[in-house]
C-alpha positions as CSV (number, residue, x, y, z in Angstrom):
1,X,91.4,144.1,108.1
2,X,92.9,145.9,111.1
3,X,92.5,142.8,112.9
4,X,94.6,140.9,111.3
5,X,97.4,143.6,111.1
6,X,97.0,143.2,115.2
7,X,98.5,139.8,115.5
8,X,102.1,139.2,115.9
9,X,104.0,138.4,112.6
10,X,105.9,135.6,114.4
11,X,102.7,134.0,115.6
12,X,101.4,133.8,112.4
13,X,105.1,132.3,111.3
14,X,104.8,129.4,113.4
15,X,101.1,128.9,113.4
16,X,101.5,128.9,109.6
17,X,104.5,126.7,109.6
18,X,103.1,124.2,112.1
19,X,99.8,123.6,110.6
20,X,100.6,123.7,107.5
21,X,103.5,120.9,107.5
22,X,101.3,118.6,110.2
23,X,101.4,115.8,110.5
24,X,105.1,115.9,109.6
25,X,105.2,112.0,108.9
26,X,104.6,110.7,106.0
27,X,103.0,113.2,104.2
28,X,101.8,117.2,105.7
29,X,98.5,117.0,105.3
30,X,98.2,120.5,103.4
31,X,100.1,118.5,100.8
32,X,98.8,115.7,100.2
33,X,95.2,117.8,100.5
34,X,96.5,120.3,97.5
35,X,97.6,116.8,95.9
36,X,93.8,115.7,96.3
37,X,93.0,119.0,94.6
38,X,94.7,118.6,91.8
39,X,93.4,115.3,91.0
40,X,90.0,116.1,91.5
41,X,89.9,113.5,94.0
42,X,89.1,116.1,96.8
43,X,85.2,115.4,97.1
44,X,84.4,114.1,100.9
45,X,83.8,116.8,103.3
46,X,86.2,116.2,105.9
47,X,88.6,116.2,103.3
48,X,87.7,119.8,102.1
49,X,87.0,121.1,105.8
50,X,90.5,119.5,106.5
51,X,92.3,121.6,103.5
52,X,90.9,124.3,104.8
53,X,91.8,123.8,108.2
54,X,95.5,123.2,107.6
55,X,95.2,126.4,105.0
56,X,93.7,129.0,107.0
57,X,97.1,130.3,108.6
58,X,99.2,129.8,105.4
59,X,97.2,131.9,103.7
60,X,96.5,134.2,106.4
61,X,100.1,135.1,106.6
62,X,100.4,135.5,103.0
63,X,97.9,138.3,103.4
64,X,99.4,139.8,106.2
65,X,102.7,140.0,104.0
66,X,100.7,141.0,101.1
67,X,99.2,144.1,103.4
68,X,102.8,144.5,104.5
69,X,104.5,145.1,101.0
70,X,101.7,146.7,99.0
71,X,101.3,150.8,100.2
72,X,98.1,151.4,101.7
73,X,95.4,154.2,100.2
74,X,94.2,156.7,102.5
75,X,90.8,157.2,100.6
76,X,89.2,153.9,99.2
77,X,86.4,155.6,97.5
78,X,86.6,156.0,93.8
């Protein structure tokens, strides 16, 4: 996952932040998707493809912080 560890940490900030809270009126759509979820009311595909549209950088930062805070192994082998 060296890719990810090559994009800025403020670009995944605001991408996150921006994406995740739009449309900012009446309702961010993440919410209101994860609202959805929770109801089991998430069944239509655009719904779905648009949670995980307005999740992919939310939870692509929380990796990169993840990466950032957890040590890294030099041998990943058994």
């Amino acid at each position: 996952m060296n890719w990810l560890d090559q994009i800025p940490l403020w670009a995944l900030i605001v991408g996150a932040v921006l994406l995740g809270l739009a449309p900012f009126t009446p309702e961010p759509h993440l919410w209101q998707k994860l609202q959805m979820l929770a109801d089991g009311t998430l069944s239509r595909p655009i719904d779905i493809f648009d949670l995980v549209l307005h999740a992919s950088l939310p939870a692509l930062l929380a990796v990169r912080l993840v990466r950032m805070v957890l040590p890294r192994r030099k041998d990943r082998r058994p």
